[in-house]
C-alpha positions in Angstrom: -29.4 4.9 -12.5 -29.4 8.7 -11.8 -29.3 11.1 -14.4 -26.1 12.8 -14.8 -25.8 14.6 -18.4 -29.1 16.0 -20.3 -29.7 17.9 -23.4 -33.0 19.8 -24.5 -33.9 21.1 -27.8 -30.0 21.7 -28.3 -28.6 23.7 -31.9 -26.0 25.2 -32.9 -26.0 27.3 -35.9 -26.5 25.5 -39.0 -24.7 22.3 -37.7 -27.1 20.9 -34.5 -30.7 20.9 -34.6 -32.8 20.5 -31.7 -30.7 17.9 -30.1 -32.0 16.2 -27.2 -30.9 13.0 -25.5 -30.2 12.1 -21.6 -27.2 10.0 -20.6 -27.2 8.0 -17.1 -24.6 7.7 -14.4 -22.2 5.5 -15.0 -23.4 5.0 -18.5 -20.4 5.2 -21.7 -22.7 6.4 -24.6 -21.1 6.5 -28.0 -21.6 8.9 -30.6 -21.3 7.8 -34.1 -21.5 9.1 -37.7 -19.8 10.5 -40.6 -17.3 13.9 -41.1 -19.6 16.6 -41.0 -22.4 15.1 -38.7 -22.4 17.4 -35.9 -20.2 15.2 -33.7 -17.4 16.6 -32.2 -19.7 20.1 -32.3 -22.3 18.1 -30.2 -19.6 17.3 -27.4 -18.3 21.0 -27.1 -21.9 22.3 -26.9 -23.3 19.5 -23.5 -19.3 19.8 -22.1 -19.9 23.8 -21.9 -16.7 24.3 -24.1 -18.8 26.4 -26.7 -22.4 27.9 -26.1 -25.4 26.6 -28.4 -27.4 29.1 -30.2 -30.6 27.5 -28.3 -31.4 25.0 -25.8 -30.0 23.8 -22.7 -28.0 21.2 -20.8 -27.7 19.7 -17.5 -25.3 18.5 -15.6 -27.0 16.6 -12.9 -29.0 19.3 -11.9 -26.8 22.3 -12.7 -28.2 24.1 -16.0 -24.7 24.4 -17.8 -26.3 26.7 -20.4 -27.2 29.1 -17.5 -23.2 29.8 -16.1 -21.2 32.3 -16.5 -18.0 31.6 -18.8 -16.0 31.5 -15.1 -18.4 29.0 -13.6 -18.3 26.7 -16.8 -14.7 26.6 -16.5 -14.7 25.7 -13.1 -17.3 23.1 -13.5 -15.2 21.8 -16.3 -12.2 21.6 -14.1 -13.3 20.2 -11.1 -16.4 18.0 -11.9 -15.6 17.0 -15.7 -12.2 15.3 -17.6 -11.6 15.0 -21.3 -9.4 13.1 -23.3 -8.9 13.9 -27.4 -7.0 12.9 -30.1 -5.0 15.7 -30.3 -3.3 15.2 -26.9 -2.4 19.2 -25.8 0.9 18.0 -23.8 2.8 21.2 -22.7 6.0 19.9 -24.6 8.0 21.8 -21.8 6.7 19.7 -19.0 7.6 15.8 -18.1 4.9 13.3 -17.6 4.3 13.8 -14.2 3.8 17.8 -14.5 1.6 17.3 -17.1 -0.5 15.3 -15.1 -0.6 17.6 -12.4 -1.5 20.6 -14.0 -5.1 20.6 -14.2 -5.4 19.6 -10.5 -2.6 22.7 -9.4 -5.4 24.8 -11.4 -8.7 24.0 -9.8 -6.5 23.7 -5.8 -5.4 27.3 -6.7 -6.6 29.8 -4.2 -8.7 26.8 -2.4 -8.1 24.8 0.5 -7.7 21.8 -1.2 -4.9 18.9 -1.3 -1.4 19.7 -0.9 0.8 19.8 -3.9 2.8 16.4 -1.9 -0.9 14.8 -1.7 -1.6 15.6 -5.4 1.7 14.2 -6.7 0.9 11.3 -4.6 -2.3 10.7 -6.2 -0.8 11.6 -9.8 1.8 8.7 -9.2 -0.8 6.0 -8.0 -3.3 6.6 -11.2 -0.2 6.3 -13.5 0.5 2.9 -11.8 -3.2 2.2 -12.3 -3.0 3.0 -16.1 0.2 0.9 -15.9 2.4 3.9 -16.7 4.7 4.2 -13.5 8.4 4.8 -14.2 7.6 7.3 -16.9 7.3 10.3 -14.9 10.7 12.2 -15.7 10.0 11.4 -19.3 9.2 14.1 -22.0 5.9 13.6 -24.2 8.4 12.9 -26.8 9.7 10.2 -25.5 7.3 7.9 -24.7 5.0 6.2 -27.3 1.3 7.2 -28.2 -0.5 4.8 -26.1 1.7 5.7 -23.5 0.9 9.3 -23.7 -2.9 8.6 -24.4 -2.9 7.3 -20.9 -1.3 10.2 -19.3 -3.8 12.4 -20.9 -6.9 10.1 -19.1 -4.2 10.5 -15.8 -4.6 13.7 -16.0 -8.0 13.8 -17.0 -9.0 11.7 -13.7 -7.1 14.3 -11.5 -10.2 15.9 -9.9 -12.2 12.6 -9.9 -14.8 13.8 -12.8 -18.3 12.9 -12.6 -17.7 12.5 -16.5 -15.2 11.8 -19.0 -15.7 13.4 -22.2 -13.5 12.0 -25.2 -13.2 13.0 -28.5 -11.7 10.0 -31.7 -9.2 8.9 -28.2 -7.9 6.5 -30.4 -7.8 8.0 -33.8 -4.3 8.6 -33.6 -3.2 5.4 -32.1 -2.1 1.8 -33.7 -4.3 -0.6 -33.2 -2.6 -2.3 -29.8 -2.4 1.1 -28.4 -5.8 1.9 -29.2 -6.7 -1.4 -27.6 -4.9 -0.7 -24.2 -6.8 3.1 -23.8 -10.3 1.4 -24.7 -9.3 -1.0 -21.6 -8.4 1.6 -19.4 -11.2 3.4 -20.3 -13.8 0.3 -20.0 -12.6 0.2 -16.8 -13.0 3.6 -15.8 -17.0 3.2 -16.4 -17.0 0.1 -14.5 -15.9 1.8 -11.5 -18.2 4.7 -12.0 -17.4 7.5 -14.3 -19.6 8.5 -16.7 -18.5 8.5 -20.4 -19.3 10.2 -23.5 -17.3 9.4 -26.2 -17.1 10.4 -30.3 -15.8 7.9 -32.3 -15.5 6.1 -36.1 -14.6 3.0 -35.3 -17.0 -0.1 -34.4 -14.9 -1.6 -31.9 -14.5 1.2 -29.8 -18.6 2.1 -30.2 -18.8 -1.6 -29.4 -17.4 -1.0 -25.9 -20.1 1.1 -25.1 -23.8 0.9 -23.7 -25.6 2.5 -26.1 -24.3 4.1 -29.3 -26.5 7.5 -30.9 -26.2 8.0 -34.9 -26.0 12.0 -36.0 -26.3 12.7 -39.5 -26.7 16.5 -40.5 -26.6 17.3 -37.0 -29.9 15.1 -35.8 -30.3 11.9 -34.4 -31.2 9.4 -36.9 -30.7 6.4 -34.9 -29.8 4.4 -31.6 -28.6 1.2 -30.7 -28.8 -0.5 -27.4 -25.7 -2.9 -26.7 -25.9 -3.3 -22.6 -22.7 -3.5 -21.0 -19.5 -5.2 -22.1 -18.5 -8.9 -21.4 -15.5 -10.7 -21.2 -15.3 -12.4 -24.3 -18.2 -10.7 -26.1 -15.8 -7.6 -27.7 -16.1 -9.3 -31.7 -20.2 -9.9 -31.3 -20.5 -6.3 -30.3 -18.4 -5.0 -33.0 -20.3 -7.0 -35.8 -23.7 -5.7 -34.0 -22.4 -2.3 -34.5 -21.2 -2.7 -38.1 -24.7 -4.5 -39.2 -26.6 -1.8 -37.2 -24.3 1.1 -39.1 -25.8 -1.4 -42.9 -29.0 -0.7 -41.9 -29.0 3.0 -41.1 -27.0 3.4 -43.8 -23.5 4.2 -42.6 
């Protein structure tokens, strides 16, 4: 496999210290560890969202630490998606616009797909995340699981290299949190890359390899391979014992 993300040597402030690790294409890395360990920091430092006080990241082969706060944003736009607990709906906008809105952005002032093609493609992914019928519908009306998979919708609007998401379930029932993890499993089986920052065993147990920050180093890593039908409970337990003996 290519590479696709890399980070050098990466801190930030008191909180990151000389982070480095490389993540492959297609790959769904997981990054664990307690409230305070640098996690959600270390995402918004390699996704360009917030600039580290030394070191660098990659994006294939474009040095994210070297743009401009315009190119990061267009990079972010058009070649990453995210997906977080907090969901950032515009409450003012149905399903459907939400969607949208991110791809309007990065066509803007480009020769890109027309707003007909763009609806088009917003209304096949929310049949493919099993949404479809729900496009007049306001965020409040539709339940969390329903809205977490408009957020990856609209995430997968300018068909990201990566998908970066942060505790995606951590707001979410268990069912709920069930159906995004299976969307989301099969997102990385048809290619995207994803880098996600969780608590919880079963979701890390979904990925391919899971890193372990504590006070903002990597302390640990765990090797799980990818997922099989069937196999979702002996990953979880190989998580949880692996999180015993590093001292979780």
């Amino acid at each position: 496999m290519a590479g696709l993300l890399r980070a050098e040597k990466l801190c930030k402030d008191s909180i990151l210290h000389e982070i480095s690790f490389e993540m492959e294409s297609g790959e769904m890395l997981g990054i664990m560890g307690p409230s305070g360990s640098g996690k959600s920091t270390l995402l918004y430092q390699v996704a360009g969202m917030d600039r580290p006080s030394s070191g660098k990241v990659w994006l294939g082969d474009v040095e994210i630490t070297g743009l401009t706060e315009d190119e990061k944003a267009g990079l972010r736009l058009r070649r990453m998606g995210f997906v977080f607990q907090q969901m950032n709906m515009m409450a003012n906008l149905n399903l459907l616009d939400n969607i949208l809105l991110p791809a309007l952005q990065a066509n803007r002032g480009r020769k890109g797909r027309s707003k007909a093609e763009l609806t088009a493609a917003a209304r096949m992914l929310m049949k493919k995340l099993s949404i479809s019928g729900l496009e007049e519908r306001r965020i409040t009306q539709v339940s969390g699981g329903q809205l977490q998979r408009a957020c990856i919708c609209r995430s997968l609007m300018n068909a990201p290299e990566i998908l970066f998401a942060d505790e995606p379930t951590g707001a979410l029932n268990k069912g709920a949190a069930a159906e995004v993890m299976a969307e989301l499993i099969k997102l990385n089986r048809e290619g995207t890359g994803v880098l996600i920052v969780t608590h919880d065993a079963r979701v890390a147990g979904s990925c391919h390899r899971i890193l372990y920050l504590l006070d903002g180093e990597i302390r640990g890593e765990l090797q799980l391979g990818k997922p099989l039908p069937g196999d979702e409970k002996l990953r979880e337990d190989k998580v949880n014992r692996w999180l015993g003996e590093i001292g979780w």
